[in-house]
C-alpha positions in Angstrom: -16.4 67.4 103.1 -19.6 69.7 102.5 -21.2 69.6 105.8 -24.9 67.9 105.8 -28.1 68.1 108.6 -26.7 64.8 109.9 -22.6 65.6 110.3 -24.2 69.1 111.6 -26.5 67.8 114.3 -23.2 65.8 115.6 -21.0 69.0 115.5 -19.4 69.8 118.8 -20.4 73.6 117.9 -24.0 72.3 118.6 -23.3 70.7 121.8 -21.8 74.2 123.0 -24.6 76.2 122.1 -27.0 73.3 124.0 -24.3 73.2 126.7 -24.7 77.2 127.2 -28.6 77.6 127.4 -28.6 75.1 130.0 -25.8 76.7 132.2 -27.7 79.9 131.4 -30.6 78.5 133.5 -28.8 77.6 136.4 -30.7 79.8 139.7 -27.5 81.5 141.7 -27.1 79.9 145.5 -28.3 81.6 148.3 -24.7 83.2 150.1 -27.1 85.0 153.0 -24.8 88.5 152.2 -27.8 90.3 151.1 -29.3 89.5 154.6 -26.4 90.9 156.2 -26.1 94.2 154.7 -30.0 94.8 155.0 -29.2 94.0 158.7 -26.5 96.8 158.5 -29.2 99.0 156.7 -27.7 99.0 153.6 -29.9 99.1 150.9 -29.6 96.6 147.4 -30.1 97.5 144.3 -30.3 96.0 140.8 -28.1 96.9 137.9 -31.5 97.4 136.1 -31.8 100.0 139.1 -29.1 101.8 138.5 -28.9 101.7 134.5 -32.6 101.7 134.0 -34.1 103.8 136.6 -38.1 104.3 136.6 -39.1 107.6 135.8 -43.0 108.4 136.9 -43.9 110.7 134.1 -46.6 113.4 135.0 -50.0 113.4 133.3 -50.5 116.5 131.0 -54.3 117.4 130.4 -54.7 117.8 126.8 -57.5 119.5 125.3 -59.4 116.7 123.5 -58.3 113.7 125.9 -60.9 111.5 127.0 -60.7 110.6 130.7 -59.8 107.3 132.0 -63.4 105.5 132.6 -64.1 105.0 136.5 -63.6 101.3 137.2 -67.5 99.8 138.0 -66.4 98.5 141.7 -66.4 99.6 145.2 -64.3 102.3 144.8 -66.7 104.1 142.7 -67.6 107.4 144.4 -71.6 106.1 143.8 -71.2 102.9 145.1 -73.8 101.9 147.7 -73.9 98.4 149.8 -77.5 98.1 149.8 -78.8 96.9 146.4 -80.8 99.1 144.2 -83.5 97.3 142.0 -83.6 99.0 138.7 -86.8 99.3 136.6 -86.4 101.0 133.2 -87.5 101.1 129.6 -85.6 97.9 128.0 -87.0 95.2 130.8 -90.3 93.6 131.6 -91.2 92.6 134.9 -91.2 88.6 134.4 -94.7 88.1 136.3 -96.9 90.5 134.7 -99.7 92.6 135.8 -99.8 90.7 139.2 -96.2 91.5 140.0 -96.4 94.9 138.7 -99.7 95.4 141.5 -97.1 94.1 144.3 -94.2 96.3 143.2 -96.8 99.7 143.0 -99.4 98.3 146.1 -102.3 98.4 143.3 -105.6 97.2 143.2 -107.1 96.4 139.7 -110.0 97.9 138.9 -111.1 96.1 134.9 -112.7 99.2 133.4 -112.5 102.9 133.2 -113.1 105.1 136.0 -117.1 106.2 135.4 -116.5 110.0 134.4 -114.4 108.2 131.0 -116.6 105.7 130.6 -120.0 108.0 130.3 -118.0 110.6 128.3 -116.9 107.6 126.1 -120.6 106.5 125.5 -122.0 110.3 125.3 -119.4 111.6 123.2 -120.7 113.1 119.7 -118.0 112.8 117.0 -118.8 114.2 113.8 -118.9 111.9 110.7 -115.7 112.7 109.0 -113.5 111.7 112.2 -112.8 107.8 111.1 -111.4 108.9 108.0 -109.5 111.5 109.1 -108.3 108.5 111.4 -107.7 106.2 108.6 -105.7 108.9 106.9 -103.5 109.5 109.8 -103.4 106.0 110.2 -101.9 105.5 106.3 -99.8 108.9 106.6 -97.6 107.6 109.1 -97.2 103.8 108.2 -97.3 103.7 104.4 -96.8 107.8 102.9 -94.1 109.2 105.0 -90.9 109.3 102.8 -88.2 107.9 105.3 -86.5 104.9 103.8 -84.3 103.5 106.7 -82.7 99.9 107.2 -85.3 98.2 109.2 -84.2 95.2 111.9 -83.8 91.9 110.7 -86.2 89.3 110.1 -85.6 86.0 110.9 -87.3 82.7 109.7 -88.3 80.6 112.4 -88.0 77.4 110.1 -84.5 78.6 109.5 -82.8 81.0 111.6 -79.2 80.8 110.4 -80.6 81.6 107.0 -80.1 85.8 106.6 -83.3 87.1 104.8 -82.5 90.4 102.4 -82.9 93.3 104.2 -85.8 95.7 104.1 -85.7 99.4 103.8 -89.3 101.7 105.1 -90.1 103.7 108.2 -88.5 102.9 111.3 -90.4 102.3 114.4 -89.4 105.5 116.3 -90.7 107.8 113.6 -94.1 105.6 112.9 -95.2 105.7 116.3 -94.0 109.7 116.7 -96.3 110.7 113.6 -99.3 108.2 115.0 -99.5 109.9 118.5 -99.3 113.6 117.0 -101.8 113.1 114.6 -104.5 111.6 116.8 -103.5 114.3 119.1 -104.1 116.3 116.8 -107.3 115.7 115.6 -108.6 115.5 119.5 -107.4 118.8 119.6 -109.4 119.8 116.8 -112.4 118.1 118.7 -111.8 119.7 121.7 -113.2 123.1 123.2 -110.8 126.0 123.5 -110.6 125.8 126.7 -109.4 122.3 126.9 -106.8 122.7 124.5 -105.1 126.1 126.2 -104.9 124.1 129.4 -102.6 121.1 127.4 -98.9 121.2 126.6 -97.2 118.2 125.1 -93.7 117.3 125.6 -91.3 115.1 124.3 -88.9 112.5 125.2 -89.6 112.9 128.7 -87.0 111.4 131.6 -88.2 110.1 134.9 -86.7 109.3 138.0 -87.9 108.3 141.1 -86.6 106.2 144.0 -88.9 105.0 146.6 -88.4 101.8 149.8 -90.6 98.6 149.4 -89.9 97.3 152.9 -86.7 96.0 152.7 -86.2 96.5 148.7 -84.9 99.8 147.4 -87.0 100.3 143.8 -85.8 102.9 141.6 -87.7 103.8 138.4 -85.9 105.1 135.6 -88.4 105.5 132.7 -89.0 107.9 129.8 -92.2 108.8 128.1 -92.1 109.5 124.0 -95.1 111.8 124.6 -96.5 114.2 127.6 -99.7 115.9 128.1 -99.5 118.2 130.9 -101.9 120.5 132.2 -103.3 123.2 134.4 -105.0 121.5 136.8 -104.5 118.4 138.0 -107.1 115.4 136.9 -109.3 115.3 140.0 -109.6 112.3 142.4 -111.5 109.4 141.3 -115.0 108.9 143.5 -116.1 106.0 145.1 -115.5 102.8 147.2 -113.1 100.0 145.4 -112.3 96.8 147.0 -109.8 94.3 146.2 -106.7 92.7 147.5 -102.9 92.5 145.9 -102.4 89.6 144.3 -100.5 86.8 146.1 -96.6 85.7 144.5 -95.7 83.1 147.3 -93.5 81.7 146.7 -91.9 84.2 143.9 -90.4 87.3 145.6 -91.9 90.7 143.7 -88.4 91.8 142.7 -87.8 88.8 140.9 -86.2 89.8 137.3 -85.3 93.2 138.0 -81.4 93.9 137.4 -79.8 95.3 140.6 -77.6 97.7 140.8 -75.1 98.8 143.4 -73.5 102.2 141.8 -76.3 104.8 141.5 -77.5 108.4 142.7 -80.4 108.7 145.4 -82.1 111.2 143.7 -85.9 112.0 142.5 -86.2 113.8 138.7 -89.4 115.4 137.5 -88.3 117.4 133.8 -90.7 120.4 134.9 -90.3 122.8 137.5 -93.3 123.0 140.2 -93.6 126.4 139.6 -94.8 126.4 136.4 -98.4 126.8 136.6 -98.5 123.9 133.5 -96.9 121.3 135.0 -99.0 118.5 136.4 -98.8 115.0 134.4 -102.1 114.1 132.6 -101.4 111.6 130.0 -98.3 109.6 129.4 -97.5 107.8 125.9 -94.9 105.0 125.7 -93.8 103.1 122.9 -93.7 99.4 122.6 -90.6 98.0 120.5 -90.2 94.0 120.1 -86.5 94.6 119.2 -85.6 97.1 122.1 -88.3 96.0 125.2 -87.6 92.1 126.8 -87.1 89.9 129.3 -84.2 88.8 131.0 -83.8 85.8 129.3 -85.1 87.1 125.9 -88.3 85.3 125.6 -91.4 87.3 123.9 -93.4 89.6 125.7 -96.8 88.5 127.0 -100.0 90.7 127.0 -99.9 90.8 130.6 -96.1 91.8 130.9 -96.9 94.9 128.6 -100.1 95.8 130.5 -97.7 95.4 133.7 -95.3 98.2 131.6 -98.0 100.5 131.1 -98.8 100.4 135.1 -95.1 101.2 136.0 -94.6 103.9 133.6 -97.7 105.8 134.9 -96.7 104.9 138.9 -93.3 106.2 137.7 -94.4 109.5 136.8 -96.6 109.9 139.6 -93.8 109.3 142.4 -91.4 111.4 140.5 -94.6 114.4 140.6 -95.4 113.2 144.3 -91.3 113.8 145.4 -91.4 116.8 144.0 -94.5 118.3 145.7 -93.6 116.8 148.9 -90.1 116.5 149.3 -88.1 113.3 148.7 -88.4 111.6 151.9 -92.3 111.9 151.2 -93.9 108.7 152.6 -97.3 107.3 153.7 -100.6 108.7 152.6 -101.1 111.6 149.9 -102.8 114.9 151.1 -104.3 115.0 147.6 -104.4 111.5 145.1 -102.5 112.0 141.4 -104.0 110.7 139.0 -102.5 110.0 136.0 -103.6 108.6 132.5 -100.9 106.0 130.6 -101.4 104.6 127.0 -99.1 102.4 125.6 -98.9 101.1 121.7 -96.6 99.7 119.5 -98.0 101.4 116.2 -101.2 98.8 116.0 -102.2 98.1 119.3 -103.2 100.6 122.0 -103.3 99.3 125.7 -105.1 102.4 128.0 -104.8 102.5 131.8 -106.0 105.1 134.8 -103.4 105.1 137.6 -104.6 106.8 141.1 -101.5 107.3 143.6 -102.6 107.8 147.3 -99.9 106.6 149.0 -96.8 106.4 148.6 -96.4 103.4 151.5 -96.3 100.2 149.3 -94.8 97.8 151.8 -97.2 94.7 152.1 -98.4 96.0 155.4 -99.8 99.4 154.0 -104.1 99.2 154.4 -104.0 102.1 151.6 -104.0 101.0 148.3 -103.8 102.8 144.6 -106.2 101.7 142.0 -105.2 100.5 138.6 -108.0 101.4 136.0 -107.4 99.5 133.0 -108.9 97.6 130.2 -108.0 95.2 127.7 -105.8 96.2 124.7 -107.5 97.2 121.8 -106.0 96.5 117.6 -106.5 99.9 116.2 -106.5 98.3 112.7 -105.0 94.2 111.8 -103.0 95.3 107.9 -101.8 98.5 106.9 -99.2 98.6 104.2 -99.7 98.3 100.0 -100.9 96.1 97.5 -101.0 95.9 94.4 -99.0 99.1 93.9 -102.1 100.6 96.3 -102.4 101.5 100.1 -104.5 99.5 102.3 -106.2 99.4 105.7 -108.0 96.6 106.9 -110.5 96.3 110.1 -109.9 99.8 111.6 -111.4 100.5 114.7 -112.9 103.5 116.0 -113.4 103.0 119.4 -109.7 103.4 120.1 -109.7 107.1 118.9 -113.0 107.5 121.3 -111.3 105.8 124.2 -108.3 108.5 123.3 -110.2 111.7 122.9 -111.9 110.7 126.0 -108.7 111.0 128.0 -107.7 114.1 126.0 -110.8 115.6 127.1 -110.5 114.4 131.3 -109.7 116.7 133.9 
């Protein structure tokens, strides 16, 4: 008889192969002769032991291999117990301009220290300035020839729905071309003496740690543009008054990543020997796509004034460690001033940062000032149609406000 699934599942062979996997399972009694012999100090071993013994093999260095990363725990050779609150390029402080005064012990001032406000209302420019403007202004958002895959666009309406892609200038490149040219044309404006006492620089890193009572701060910024000079800008004049804004009951450190692995350690990128190496103006550079807050939530206009403050009091602690030593603390023997100007391309935000001390506990009675004013839209459209390039509502008095600072010392 031809065997079938149902004479099969009765077979006897089937009920010897269930029979074996379940005698297979069975867990081997306890006999207490391996306690005896480790009594004796004999030592048991496995047959795996024997048959299979493990072998350590040694690890050859070869030319090309990477290393094994360093786990990101306490055993890492950088790793500190006390917390390290880490401001840098990619985050916003979450409370703005007031939380950015507690963090650097600033007093706000609303305008322009008076030296850059008379040389902005005395300054004669010559005619042909605010189209050399405008065409510095078109060159670098509408003529350049890059043709790179821009970020995505998303439809608020629809957000799952992916929008065709876009190909122009990026960001980076816009902004690079922007700054150099208005540089550029300042430094046409300027006297040879002011321009012989000015070096820019690039891309430059900043780090500087410095102790907020109990908080450890450490600011670890970068500047797309540097103006550095001869001389230092000279000490603002005069009596300012006003007090540090009030958080209660938000603590000032409030959104700022912490870190426990890092290195104590102050970083200007020029050597204080050089005889151009003191910071005069700072440029940053504002991207929507790179630059948010914690929980991803657009920037406000008071979050990107606070970024313009902590670049500039960035710079100057990283200048002031270097003059001074690292464990530098208290009052200045000299103020640095430094100028910072932040834009995105469109709109410029200027500010006028005066370091004298570097004690920014809440019980310091020194305070730095914080002159700034209110961002200014160097132009609303910029772009083609109708096959032709457009500008629209250009404004001049951001180039003024620029040369003005070019021109400071």
């Amino acid at each position: 008889m031809r065997l079938t699934n149902t004479l099969c599942a009765q077979h006897i062979g089937w009920h010897f192969k269930k029979h074996w996997l379940v005698q297979g399972k069975r867990v081997p009694k306890e006999t207490g002769a391996a306690a005896e012999l480790l009594k004796l100090g004999i030592t048991i071993k496995t047959p795996e032991d024997i048959l299979n013994p493990k072998v350590e093999m040694p690890r050859v260095n070869i030319v090309g291999d990477r290393e094994r990363p360093i786990p990101l725990d306490s055993s890492h050779p950088n790793w500190h117990s006390k917390v390290c609150h880490s401001i840098s390029d990619t985050n916003v402080v979450v409370g703005g301009l007031p939380q950015a005064q507690v963090l650097t012990n600033s007093i706000e001032i609303p305008t322009f220290p008076k030296k850059i406000e008379d040389a902005i209302a005395n300054q004669e420019l010559p005619s042909s300035i605010d189209k050399n403007v405008k065409h510095a202004i078109l060159s670098s958002h509408v003529y350049d020839a890059e043709q790179v895959k821009l970020p995505k666009v998303r439809n608020p309406d629809r957000p799952n729905f992916n929008l065709p892609r876009t190909y122009g200038i990026s960001h980076e490149r816009i902004n690079r071309l922007l700054i150099n040219k208005l540089l550029h044309e300042s430094e046409k404006l300027a006297n040879e003496s002011v321009t012989l006492q000015r070096k820019w620089m690039d891309n430059a890193p900043f780090q500087a740690f410095i102790s907020q009572d109990d908080n450890l701060l450490n600011f670890d910024l970068s500047a797309q543009k540097v103006v550095v000079a001869n001389k230092a800008i000279e000490a603002i004049k005069g009596k300012f008054e006003g007090n540090v804004p009030d958080l209660y009951p938000m603590k000032c450190t409030i959104s700022i990543p912490k870190q426990h692995i890092y290195v104590n350690e102050n970083f200007y990128p020029l050597s204080a020997d050089l005889t151009c190496a003191h910071p005069h103006t700072i440029f940053s550079v504002f991207n929507k796509h790179l630059v948010n807050n914690v929980h991803k939530s657009e920037v406000t206009s008071s979050q990107l004034h606070a970024r313009t403050l902590l670049k500039a009091f960035g710079v100057a602690v990283a200048r002031a460690k270097q003059l001074h030593g690292d464990s530098a603390g208290g009052v200045l023997p000299k103020p640095i001033v430094v100028q910072s100007v932040q834009t995105d391309g469109r709109t410029f935000h200027f500010g006028v940062l005066q370091l004298n001390t570097l004690d920014i506990g809440a019980n310091s009675s020194t305070k730095n000032l914080w002159f700034q004013r209110q961002s200014y839209d160097l132009f609303s459209e910029c772009g083609y149609k109708g096959g032709k390039s457009f500008l629209e509502n250009y404004n001049g008095d951001v180039f003024r406000i620029l040369n003005a600072f070019y021109n400071n010392s």
